[in-house]
C-alpha positions in Angstrom: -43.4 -0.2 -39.9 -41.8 3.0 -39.1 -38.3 3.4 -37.3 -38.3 4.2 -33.9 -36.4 7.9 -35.3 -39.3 8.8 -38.2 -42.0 7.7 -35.5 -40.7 10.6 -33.1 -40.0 12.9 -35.7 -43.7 12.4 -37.3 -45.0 12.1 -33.2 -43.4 15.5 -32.9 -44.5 17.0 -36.0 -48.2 16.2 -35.0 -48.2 17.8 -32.2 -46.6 21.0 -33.3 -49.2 21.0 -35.8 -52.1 20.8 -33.4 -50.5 22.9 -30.7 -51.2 19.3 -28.5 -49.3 18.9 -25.2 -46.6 16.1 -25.4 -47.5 13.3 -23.5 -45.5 10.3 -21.9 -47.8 8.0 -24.0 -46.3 9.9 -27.3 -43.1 9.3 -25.6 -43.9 5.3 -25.5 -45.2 5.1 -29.0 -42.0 7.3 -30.2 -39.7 4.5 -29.1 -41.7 1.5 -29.4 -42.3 0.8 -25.5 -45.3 0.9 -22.9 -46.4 4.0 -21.2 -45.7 2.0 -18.0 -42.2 1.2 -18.8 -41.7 5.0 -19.5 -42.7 5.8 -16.7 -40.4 3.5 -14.6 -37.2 4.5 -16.5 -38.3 8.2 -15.1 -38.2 7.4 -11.6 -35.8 5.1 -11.5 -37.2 1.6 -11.0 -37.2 -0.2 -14.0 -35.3 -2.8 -15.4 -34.4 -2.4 -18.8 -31.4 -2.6 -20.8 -29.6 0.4 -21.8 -30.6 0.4 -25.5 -34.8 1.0 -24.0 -33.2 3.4 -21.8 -31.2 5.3 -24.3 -34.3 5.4 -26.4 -36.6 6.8 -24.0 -34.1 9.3 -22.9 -33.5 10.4 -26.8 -37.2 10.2 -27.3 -38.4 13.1 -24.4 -35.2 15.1 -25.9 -36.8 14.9 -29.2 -40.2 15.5 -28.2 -39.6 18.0 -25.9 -41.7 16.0 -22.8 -41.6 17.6 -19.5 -42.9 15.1 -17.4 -44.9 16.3 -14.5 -43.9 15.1 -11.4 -46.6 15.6 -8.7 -48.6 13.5 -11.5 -45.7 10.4 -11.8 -45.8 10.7 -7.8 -49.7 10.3 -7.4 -49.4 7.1 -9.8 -46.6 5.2 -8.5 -47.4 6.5 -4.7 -43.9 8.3 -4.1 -43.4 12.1 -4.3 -40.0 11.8 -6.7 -38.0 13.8 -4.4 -35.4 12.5 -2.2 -34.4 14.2 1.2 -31.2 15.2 2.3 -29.8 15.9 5.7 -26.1 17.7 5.8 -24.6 19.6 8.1 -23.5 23.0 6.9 -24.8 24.1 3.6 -21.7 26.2 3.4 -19.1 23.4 3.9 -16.3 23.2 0.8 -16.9 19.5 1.4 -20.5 18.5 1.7 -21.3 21.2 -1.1 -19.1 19.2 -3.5 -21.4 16.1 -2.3 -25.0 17.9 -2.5 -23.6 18.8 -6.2 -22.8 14.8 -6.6 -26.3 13.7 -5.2 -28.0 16.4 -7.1 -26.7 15.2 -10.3 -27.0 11.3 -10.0 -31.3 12.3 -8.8 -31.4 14.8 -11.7 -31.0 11.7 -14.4 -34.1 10.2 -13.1 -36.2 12.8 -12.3 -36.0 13.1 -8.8 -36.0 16.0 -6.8 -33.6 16.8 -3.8 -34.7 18.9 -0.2 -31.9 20.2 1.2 -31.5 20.6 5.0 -28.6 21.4 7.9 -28.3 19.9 10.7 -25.4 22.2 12.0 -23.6 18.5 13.6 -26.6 19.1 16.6 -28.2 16.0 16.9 -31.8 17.4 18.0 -31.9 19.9 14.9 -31.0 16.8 12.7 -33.8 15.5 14.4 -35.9 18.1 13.5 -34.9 17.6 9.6 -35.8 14.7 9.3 -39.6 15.3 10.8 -39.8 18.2 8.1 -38.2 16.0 5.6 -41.0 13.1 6.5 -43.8 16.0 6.5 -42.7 16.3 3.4 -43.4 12.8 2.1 -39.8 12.2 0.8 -39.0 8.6 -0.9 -36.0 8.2 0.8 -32.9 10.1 3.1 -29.9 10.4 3.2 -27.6 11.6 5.8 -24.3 13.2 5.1 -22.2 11.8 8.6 -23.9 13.6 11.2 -24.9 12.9 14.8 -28.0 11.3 14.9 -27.5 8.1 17.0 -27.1 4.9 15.4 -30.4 3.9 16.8 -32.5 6.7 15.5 -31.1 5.8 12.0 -32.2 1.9 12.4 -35.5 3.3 14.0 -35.9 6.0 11.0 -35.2 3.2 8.2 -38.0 0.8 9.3 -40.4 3.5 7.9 -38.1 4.4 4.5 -34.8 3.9 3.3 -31.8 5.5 4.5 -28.3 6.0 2.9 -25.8 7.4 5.9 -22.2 8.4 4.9 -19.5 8.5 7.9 -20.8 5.4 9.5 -20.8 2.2 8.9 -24.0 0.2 10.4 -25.7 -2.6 9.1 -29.7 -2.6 9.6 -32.7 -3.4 6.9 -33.6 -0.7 4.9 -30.7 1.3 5.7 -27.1 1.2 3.7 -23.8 3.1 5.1 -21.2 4.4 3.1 -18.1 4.9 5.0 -14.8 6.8 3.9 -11.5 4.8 5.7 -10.2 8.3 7.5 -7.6 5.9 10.0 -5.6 4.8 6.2 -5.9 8.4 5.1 -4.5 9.7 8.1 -2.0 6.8 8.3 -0.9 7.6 5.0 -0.4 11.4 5.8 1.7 10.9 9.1 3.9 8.1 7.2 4.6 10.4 4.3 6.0 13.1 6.2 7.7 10.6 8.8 9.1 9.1 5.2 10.9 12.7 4.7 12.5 12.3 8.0 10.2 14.7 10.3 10.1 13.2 13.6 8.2 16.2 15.5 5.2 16.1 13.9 2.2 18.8 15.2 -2.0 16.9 14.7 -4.7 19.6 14.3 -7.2 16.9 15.1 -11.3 17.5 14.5 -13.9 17.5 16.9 -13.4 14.6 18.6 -17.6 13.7 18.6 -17.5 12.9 14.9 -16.6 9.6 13.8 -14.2 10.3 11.2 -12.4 12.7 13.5 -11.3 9.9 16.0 -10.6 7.7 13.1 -8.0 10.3 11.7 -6.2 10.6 15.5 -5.8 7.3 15.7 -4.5 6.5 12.3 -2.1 9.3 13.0 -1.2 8.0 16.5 -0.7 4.3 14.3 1.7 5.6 11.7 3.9 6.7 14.9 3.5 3.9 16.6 5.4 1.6 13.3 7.8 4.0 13.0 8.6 3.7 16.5 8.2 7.9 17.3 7.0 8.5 20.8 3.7 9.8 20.9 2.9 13.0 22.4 -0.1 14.6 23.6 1.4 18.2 23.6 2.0 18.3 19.5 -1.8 16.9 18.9 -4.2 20.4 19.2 -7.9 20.8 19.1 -9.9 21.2 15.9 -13.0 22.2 14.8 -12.9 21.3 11.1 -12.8 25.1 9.9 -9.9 27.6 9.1 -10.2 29.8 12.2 -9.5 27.0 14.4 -6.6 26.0 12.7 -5.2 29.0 12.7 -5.3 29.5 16.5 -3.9 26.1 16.9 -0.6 26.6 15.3 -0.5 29.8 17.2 -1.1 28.0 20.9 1.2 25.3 19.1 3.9 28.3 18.3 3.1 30.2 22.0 3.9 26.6 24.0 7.5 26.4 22.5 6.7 22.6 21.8 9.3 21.9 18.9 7.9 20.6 15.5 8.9 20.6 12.2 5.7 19.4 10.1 1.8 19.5 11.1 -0.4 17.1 9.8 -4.4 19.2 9.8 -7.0 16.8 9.5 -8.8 18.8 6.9 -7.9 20.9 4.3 -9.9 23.8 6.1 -7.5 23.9 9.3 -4.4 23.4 7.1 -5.4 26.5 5.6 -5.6 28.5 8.6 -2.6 26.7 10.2 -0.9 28.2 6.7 -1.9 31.5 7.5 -0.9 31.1 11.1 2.8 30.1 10.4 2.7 32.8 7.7 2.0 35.7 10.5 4.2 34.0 12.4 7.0 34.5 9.9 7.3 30.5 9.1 7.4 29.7 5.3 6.1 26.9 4.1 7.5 24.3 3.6 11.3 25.8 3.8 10.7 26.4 8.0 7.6 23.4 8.5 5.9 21.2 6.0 2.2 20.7 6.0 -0.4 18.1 5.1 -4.3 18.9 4.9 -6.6 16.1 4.5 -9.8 16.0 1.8 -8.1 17.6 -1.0 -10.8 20.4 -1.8 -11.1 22.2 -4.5 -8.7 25.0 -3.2 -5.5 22.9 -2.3 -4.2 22.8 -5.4 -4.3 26.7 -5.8 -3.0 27.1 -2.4 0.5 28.9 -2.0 2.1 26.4 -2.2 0.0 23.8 -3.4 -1.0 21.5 -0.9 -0.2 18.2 -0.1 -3.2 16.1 0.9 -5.4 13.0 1.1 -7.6 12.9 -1.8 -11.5 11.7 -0.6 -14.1 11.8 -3.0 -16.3 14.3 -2.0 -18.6 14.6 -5.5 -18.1 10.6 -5.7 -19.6 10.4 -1.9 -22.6 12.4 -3.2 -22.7 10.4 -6.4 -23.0 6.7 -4.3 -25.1 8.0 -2.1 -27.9 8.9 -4.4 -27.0 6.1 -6.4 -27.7 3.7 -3.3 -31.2 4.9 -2.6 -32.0 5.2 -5.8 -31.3 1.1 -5.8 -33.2 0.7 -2.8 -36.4 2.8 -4.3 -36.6 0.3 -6.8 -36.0 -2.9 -4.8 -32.3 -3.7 -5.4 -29.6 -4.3 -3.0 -26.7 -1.4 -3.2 -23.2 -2.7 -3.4 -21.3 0.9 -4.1 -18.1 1.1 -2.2 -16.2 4.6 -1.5 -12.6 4.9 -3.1 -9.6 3.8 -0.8 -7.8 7.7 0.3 -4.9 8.6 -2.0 -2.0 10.7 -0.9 -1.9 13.6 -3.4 1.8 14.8 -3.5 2.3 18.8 -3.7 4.6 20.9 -2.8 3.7 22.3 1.1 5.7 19.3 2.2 9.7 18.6 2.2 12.7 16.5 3.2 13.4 17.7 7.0 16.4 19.8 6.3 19.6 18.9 8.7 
């Protein structure tokens, strides 16, 4: 009996020879498996230990099989492709995620559609009609504001991975990031260097994580028994512009501070830049925190201190969630707790 290795070599030889298309039953008879079984590690559903899998996978290397996928979605009735509803293509955030979800689908053959739903809840709406027209398996939905309701509704027809939220439904499965301990953590770390005066560029206060973040700040002040006041906490919108022209309102009201806490890394980039204008160094005249630690905080000037969230992790779970709900299992991933990533935009208040 040949080994599972000459079988594929002497598979792939033959078909070389007689110019033949490689097909997924050569790939079964390479590694000593059914076509079926094949064809279930593909998409995703099958059972099997790692040692099948690893021979499957080394097998279509081997050969050379592209499998065809509008073929492998005819026979096990799904389309192989998964949809996927952000908000801003764009984002620094959500792109690290679509790179996440991408990569986890890739490994099984499945296929993501990409759509924005520009945090509007009737054009996520929209995306997810032309994401059904499309016959997706599943969809996931990165946050959002599609009511809770319309996701329990939408997951009695498929399932439905949401990030940001955290609702319990059948068919559905929420991933949601702690933002109160992350903000928590921020505020304390900077009240832990002794600044008492400390400036919140909060979110838009519709999404979820942005309320979370105000009132983990508002908490942190709260223990360490600092008043809190509604004239150091400015309106966000989660991008750099508005950050900027909060520290400058912040600046033009003559409110004191000595820190700002942004509740992402985008407005603490623009409240940088704002200060800098301003002729305020960071973090000699005010320290700053940013929150999400993207890609571009540790090559800020200075660095910047932040909370970590795992943005490519996120994307990673999420696939990995419907993925397990495609093929009839129960998802138990959990998203990391937020870390305080120490830099250097942040310092001892100076007396």
């Amino acid at each position: 009996m040949k080994s599972p290795k000459s079988a594929t070599k002497s598979i792939a030889a033959a078909a070389k020879a007689s110019g033949a298309k490689v097909t997924l039953g050569m790939v079964a008879e390479a590694c000593g498996v059914s076509p079926s079984t094949v064809s279930r590690i593909l998409n995703g559903t099958a059972v099997v230990s790692q040692e099948k899998r690893d021979a499957v996978d080394r097998a279509i290397a081997e050969l050379g099989f592209v499998p065809n996928p509008i073929a492998r979605g005819l026979a096990g009735g799904r389309t192989l492709s998964a949809g996927v509803v952000t908000q801003a293509i764009d984002s620094p955030f959500y792109g690290v995620a679509l790179r996440g979800i991408e990569e986890e689908l890739s490994q099984v053959g499945y296929s993501p559609l990409f759509v924005s739903g520009h945090w509007n809840a009737k054009e996520e709406q929209r995306c997810i009609d032309v994401l059904r027209s499309r016959r997706v398996d599943g969809i996931i939905v990165l946050t959002g504001r599609l009511s809770d309701e319309a996701l329990r509704k939408l997951a009695k027809e498929q399932p439905v991975v949401v990030t940001g939220r955290s609702i319990k439904a059948p068919g559905l499965y929420s991933l949601d990031f702690n933002d109160f301990e992350g903000a928590r953590l921020a505020t304390h770390h900077l009240l832990s260097l002794g600044h008492r005066q400390i400036a919140f560029i909060a979110g838009d206060p519709v999404h979820p994580d942005a309320q979370e973040r105000l009132r983990g700040y508002r908490a942190a002040l709260e223990a360490a028994g600092v008043r809190y006041k509604a004239s150091l906490v400015l309106p966000g919108k989660f991008h750099e512009e508005s950050g900027l022209m909060a520290v400058e309102r912040l600046i033009d009201s003559r409110e004191p501070f000595t820190a700002i806490f942004a509740a992402n890394d985008q407005m603490a980039f623009g409240a940088s830049l704002a200060l800098y204008r301003r002729g305020l160094r960071v973090p000699e005249d005010v320290s700053l925190v940013g929150f999400d630690d993207l890609a571009g905080a540790a090559h800020s000037v200075p660095p910047l201190t932040t909370i970590h969230q795992a943005a490519h992790e996120l994307g990673r779970l999420a696939a990995q969630s419907l993925l397990q709900m495609l093929a009839g299992q129960k998802p138990t991933a959990v998203l990391p707790e937020p870390r305080l990533i120490v830099r250097s935009s942040a310092r001892p208040l100076q007396p």
